[in-house]
C-alpha positions in Angstrom: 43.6 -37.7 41.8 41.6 -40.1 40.1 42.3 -41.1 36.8 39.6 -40.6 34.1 37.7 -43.2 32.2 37.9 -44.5 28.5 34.4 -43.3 28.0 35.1 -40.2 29.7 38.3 -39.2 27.8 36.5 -40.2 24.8 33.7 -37.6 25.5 35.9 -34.6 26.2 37.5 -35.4 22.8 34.4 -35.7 21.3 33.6 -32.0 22.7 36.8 -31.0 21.7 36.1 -31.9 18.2 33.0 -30.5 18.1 34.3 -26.9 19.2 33.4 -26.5 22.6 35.8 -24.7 24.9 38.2 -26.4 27.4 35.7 -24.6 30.1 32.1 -26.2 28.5 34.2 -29.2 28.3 35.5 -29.3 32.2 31.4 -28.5 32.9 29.9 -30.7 30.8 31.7 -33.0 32.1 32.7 -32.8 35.7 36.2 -32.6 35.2 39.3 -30.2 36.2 39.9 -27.8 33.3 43.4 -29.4 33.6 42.1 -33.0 33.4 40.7 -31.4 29.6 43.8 -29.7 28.7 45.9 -33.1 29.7 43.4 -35.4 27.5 43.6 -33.1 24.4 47.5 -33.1 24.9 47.2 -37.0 24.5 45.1 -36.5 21.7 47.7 -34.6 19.5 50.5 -36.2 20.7 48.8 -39.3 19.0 48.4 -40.9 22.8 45.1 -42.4 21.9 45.7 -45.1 19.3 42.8 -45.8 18.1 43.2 -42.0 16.6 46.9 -42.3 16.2 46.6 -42.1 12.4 44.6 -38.6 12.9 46.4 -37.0 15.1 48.4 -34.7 12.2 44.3 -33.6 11.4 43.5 -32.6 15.1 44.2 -28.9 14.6 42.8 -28.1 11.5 39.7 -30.7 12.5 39.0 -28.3 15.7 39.6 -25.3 13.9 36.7 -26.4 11.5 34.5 -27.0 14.1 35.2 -24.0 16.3 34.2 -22.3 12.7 31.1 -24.0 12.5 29.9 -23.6 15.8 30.8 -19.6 16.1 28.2 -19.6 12.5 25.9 -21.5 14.7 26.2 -24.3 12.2 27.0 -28.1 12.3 27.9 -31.5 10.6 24.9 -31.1 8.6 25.6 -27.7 7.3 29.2 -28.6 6.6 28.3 -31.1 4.2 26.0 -29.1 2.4 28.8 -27.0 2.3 31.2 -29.5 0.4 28.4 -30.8 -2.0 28.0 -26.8 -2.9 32.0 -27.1 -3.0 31.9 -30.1 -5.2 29.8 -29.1 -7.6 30.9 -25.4 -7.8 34.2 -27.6 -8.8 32.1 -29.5 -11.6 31.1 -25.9 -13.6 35.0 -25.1 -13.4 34.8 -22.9 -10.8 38.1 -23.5 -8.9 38.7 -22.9 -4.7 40.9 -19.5 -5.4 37.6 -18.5 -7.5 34.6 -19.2 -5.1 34.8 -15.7 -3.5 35.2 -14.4 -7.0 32.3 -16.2 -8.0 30.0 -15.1 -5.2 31.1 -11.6 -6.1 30.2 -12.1 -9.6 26.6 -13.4 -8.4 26.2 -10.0 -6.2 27.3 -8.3 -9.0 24.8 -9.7 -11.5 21.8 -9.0 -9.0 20.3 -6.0 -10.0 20.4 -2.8 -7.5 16.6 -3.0 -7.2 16.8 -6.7 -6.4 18.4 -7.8 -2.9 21.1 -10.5 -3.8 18.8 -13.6 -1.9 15.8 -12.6 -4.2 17.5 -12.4 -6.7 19.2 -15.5 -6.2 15.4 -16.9 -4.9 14.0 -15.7 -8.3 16.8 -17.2 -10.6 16.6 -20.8 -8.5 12.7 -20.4 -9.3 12.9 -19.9 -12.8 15.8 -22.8 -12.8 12.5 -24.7 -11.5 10.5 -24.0 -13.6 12.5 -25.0 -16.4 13.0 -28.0 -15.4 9.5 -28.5 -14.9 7.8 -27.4 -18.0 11.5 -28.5 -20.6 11.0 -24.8 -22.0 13.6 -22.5 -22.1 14.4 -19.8 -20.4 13.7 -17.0 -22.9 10.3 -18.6 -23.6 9.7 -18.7 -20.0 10.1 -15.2 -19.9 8.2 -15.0 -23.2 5.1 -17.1 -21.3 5.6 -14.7 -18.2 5.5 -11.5 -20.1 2.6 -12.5 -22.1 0.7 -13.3 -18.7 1.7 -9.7 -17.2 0.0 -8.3 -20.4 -2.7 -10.0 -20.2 -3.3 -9.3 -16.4 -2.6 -5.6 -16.8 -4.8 -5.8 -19.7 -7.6 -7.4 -17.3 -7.1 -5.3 -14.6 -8.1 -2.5 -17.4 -11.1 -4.4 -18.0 -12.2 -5.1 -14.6 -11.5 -1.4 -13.7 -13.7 -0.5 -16.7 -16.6 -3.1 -15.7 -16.6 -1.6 -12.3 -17.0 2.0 -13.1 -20.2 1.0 -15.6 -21.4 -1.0 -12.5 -21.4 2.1 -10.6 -22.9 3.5 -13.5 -25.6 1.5 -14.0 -26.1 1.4 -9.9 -26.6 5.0 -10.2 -29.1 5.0 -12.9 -31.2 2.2 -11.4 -31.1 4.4 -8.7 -32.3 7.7 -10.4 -35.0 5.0 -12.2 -36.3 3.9 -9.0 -37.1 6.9 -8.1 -38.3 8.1 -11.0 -41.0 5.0 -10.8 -41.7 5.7 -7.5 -42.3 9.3 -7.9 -44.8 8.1 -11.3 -46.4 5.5 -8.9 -46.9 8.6 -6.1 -48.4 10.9 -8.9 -50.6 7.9 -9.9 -52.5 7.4 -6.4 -52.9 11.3 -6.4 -54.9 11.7 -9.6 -56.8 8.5 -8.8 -57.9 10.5 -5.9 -58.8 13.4 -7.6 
């Protein structure tokens, strides 16, 4: 049996790492599904000592990524993850609380409002805030006072269109009262 490369060992780690199954790892890279199991053995025996330092991390480093990739998610998403993680930390909010948390935000959605618009809607007015420096209760002063005013338009357009109908119908009734005059007109000047 031939004895696998540095390069190639280093891939099928790589894949390990990165969650893929000793089977996608064996196909993906031409390999006996033993040849996988053998190098991933190395691997956590701390075999490999470039990562000898690492190899206590190996399990829980796998068991992240098997996580990630099962969510259909990656690097990226992981360490949007942590700055969430880190910042959650910053407003007090603790690891044993984040799920507590996230209930408390469900919670504080209103029954009428789905949790992501709600959430949608309070990272919009967030937004705004910092956009315009007012504060939130006068934001939703400014807002009300716009809703009024549109519901007070609409009342007004609703009203100018019904005297547009209106007048339609007595320029209407007009017209043919001028062309009836008009018709009794050429009659007498034929008499």
């Amino acid at each position: 049996m031939k004895e696998l490369t540095e390069k190639k060992r280093l891939e099928i780690l790589r894949l390990f790492l990165e969650g893929y199954s000793y089977d996608d790892i064996s196909t993906k890279n031409d390999v006996a599904k033993g040849s996988v199991v053998n190098v991933v053995n190395d691997f956590r025996a701390g075999r490999f000592p470039a990562f000898s330092d690492v190899s206590d991390l190996v399990d829980t480093l796998r068991e992240l990524s098997v996580e990630l990739r099962r969510r259909g998610a990656g690097v990226p998403e992981a360490m949007l993850g942590l700055a969430f993680f880190f910042r959650l930390d910053e407003m007090g909010v603790k690891p044993p609380d984040v799920w507590t948390w996230a209930d408390m935000c469900r919670e504080l959605s209103p029954p009428q409002a789905p949790l992501e618009e709600f959430m949608s809607a309070a990272l919009e007015l967030f937004r705004l805030k910092q956009e315009t420096g007012e504060s939130y209760p006068s934001l939703v002063a400014r807002c009300s006072g716009m809703r009024a005013e549109a519901e007070s338009s609409r009342f007004e357009v609703e009203q100018l269109r019904k005297e547009k109908e209106e007048l339609q119908s007595t320029n209407a009734i007009l017209a043919e009262e001028r062309e009836e005059i008009a018709r009794k007109r050429r009659v007498w000047r034929k008499m």
